[in-house]
C-alpha positions as CSV (number, residue, x, y, z in Angstrom):
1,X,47.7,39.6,122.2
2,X,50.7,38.7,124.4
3,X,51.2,39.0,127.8
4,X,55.1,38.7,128.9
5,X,54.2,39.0,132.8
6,X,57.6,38.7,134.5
7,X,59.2,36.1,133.1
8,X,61.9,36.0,130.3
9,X,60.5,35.7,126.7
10,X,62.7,35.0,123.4
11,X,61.9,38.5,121.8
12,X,63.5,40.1,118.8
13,X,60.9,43.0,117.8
14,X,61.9,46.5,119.5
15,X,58.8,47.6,121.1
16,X,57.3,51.0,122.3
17,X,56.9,51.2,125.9
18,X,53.8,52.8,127.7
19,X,53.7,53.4,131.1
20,X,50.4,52.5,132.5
21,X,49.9,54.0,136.0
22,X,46.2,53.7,135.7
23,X,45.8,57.7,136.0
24,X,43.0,59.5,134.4
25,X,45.6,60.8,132.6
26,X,47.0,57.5,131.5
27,X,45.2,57.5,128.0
28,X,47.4,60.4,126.6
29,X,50.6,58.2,126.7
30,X,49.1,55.1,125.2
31,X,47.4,57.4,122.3
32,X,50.8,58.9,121.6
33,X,52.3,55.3,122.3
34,X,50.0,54.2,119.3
35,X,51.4,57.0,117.1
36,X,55.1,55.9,118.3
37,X,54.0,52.4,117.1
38,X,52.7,53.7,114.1
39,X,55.6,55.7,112.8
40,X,58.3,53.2,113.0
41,X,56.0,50.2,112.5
42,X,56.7,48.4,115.9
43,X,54.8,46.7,118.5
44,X,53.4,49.0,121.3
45,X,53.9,47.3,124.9
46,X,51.6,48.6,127.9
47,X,54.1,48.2,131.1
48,X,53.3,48.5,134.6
49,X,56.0,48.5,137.1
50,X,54.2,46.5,140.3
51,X,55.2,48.2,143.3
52,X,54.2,45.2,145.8
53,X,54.9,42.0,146.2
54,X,51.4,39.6,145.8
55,X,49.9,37.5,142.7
56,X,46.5,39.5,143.5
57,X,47.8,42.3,142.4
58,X,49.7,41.2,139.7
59,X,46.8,39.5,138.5
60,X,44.3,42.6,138.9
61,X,47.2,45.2,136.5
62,X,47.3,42.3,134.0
63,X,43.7,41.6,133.7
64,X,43.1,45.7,133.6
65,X,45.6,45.6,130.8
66,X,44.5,43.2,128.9
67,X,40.6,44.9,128.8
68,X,42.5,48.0,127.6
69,X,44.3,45.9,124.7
70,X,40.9,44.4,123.9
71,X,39.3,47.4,123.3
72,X,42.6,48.8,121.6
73,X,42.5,45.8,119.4
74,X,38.9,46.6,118.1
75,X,39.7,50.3,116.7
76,X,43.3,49.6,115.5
77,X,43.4,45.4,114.5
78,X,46.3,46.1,112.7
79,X,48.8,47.0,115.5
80,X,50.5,44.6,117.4
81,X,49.8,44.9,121.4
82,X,51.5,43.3,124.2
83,X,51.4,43.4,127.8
84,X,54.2,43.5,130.2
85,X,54.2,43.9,134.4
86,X,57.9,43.6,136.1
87,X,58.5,43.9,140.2
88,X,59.7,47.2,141.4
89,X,59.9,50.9,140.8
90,X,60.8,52.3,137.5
91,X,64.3,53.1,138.0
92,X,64.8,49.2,139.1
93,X,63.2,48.4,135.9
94,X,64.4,50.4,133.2
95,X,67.4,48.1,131.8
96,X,65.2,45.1,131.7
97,X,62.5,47.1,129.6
98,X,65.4,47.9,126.8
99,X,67.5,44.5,127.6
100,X,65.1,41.8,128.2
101,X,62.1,43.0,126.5
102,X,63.3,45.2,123.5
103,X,61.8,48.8,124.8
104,X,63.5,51.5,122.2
105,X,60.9,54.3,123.8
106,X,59.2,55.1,126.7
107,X,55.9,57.1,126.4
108,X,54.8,58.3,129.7
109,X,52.4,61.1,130.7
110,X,54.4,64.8,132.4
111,X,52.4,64.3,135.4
112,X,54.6,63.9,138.6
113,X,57.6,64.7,136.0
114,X,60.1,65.0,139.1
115,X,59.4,61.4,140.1
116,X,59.8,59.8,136.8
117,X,63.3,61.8,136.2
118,X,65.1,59.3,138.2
119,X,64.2,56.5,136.0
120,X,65.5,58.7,133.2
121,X,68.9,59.4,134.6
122,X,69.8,55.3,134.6
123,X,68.1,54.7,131.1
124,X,69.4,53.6,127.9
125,X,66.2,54.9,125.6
126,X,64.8,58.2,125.9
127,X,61.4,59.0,127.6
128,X,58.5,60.6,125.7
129,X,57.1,63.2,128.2
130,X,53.1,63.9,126.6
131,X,50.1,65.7,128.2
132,X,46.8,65.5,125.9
133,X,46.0,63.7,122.9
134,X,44.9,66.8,120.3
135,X,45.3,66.2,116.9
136,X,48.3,68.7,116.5
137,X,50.2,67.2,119.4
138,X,49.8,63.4,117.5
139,X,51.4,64.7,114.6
140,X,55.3,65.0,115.1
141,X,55.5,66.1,111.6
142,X,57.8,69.8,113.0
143,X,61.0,68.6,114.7
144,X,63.1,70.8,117.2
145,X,66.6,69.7,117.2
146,X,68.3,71.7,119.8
147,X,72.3,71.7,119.7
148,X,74.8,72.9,122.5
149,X,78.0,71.8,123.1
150,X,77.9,68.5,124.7
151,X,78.5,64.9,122.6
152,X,75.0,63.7,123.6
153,X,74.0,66.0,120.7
154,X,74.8,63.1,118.1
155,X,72.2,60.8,119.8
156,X,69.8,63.9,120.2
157,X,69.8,64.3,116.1
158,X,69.7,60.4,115.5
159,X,66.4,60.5,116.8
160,X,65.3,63.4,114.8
161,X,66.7,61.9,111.9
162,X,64.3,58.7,112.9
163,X,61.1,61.3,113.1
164,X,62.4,62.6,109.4
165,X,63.1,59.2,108.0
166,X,59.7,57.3,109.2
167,X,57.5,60.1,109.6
168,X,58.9,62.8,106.8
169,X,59.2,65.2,109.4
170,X,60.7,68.6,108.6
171,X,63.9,69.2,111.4
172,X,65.0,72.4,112.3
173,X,68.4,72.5,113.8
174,X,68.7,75.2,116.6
175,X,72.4,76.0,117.9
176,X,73.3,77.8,120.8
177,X,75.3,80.7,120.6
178,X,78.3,80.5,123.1
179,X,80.9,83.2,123.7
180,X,83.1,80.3,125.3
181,X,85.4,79.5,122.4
182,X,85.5,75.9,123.3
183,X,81.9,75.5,123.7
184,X,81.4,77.3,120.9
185,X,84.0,74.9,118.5
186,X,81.8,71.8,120.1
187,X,78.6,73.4,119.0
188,X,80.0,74.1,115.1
189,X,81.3,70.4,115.1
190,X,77.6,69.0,116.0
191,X,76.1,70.9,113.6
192,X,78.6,69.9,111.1
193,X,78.0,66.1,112.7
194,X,74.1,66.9,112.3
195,X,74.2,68.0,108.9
196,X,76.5,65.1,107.3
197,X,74.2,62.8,108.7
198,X,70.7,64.4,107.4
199,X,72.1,65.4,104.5
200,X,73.5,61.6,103.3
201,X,70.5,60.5,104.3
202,X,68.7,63.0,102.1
203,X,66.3,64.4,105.0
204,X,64.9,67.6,104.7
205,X,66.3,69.7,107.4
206,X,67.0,74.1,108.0
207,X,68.8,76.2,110.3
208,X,68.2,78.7,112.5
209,X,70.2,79.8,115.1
210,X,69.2,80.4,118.5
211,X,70.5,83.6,120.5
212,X,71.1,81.7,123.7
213,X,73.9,80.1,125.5
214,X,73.3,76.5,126.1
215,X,71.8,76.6,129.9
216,X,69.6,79.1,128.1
217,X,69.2,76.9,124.9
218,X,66.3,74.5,126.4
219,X,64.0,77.5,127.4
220,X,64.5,79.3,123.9
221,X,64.0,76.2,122.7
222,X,60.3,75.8,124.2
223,X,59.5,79.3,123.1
224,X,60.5,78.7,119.2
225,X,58.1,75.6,119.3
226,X,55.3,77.6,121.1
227,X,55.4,80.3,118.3
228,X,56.9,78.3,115.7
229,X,54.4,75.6,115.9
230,X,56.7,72.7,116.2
231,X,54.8,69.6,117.6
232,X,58.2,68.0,118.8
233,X,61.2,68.9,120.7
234,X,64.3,66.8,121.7
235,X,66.2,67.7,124.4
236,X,69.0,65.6,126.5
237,X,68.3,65.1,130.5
238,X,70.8,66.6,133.1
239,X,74.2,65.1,133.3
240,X,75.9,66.4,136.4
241,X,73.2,67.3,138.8
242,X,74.5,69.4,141.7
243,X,72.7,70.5,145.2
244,X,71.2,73.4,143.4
245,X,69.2,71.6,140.6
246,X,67.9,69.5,143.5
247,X,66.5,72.4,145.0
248,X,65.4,74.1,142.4
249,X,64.2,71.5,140.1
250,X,66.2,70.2,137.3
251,X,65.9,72.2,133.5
252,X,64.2,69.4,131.9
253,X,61.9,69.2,134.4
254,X,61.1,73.0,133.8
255,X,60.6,72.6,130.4
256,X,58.6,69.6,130.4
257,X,56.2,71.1,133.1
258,X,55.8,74.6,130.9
259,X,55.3,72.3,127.6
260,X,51.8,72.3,127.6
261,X,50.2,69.9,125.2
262,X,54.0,69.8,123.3
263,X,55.5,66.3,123.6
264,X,59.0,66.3,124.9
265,X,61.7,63.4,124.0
266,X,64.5,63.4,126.5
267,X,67.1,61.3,126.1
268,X,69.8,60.4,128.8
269,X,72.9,61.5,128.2
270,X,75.1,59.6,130.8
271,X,73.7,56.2,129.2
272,X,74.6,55.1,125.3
273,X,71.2,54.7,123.3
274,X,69.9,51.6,121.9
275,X,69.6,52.2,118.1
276,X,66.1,51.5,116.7
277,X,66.5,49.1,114.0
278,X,64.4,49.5,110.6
């Protein structure tokens, strides 16, 4: 068992991060931070951002973490588990998580998604939004690749292809329709993109095209996986944010509030990804 604290560590393993708020709820995102761990065969890290300033409390999150390790340790001996607390709110600590400490992945429960969307609009991995720990939800075997016309797209299907390539999860790509010629010449160039690149690396992979524009792609999207039975969506975050999404709540936060016990990966598009190594 390791326990970074705060302090800079000589690491070279990526790592799955879990935010550990100490919710009731909290449990769902380390379970499906074990699968994450599981998958792609890396070390699972329970993080806690500490709000205030004091050793006392410092010393209380890491002592609660490590109990939660111990017992972890018992049921799953083979897993590596770590520990890590930094000073400050999420969004302050996001780029230390990937830079400093390795993070590829944050898993972290879609309670109170609107005040963890912040921290994904500065991050440079994507956020694992999960509610529940049911044996269907666990299995990301059923991938939803939603494409549109924007060049996040291409780091979008690189983690499906990761899902397809650890896991042997079946991907289905889903394009948007778009009457904008433009838009609709970007969205036949990812899927071109997207199939070049599960193809050579001989995933298994269909298509089925949606019959949404891409603002409407996300929400027909969610309704595929909810009759289609997928047990994984990924979806890019908001890039330009104007008064009105503000108002009215951004889309990802819509669809990872209707989601249910779906788990959502949202990855940044404003940021370039780190790329999980093998």
């Amino acid at each position: 068992m390791n326990s970074f604290g705060n302090e800079m560590t000589n690491l070279t393993e990526q790592r799955i991060m879990v935010l550990c708020d100490f919710s009731e709820s909290m449990n769902n995102a380390i379970a499906h931070g074990m699968q994450m761990a599981t998958i792609f065969r890396k070390e699972m890290c329970l993080f806690h951002p500490l709000q205030k300033n004091g050793k006392a409390e410092k010393l209380a999150v890491q002592k609660a973490l490590s109990k939660i390790i111990h017992q972890l340790k018992k049921d799953l001996p083979d897993i590596p588990i770590s520990s890590l607390t930094l000073k400050g709110a999420l969004p302050d600590c996001i780029d230390r998580i990937a830079e400093q400490y390795d993070g590829i992945m944050l898993v972290l429960t879609s309670e109170n998604v609107k005040a963890k969307l912040p921290a994904l609009q500065v991050s440079q991995i994507p956020f694992l939004f999960v509610n529940g720990y049911q044996p269907e939800s666990l299995r990301y075997k059923n991938v939803l690749l939603p494409v549109d016309f924007r060049k996040v797209m291409k780091d979008t299907s690189l983690w499906a292809s990761y899902f397809a390539r650890f896991n042997k999860a079946d991907v289905t790509v889903f394009p948007a329709m778009e009457k904008n010629k433009d838009h609709a010449v970007m969205i036949r160039k990812n899927v071109k993109f997207i199939k070049h690149l599960l193809t050579n690396l001989k995933l298994d992979f269909q298509i089925s095209n949606s019959g949404k524009g891409s603002f409407g792609l996300p929400f027909d999207a969610l309704q595929r996986c909810q009759n289609e039975k997928h047990d994984l969506l990924i979806i890019p975050s908001s890039k330009n944010i104007s008064l009105i999404d503000l108002i009215i709540g951004l889309p990802e936060a819509k669809i990872i509030k209707k989601a249910n016990h779906l788990p959502v990966l949202c990855i940044n598009p404003k940021r370039d990804m780190y790329i999980l190594c093998d």
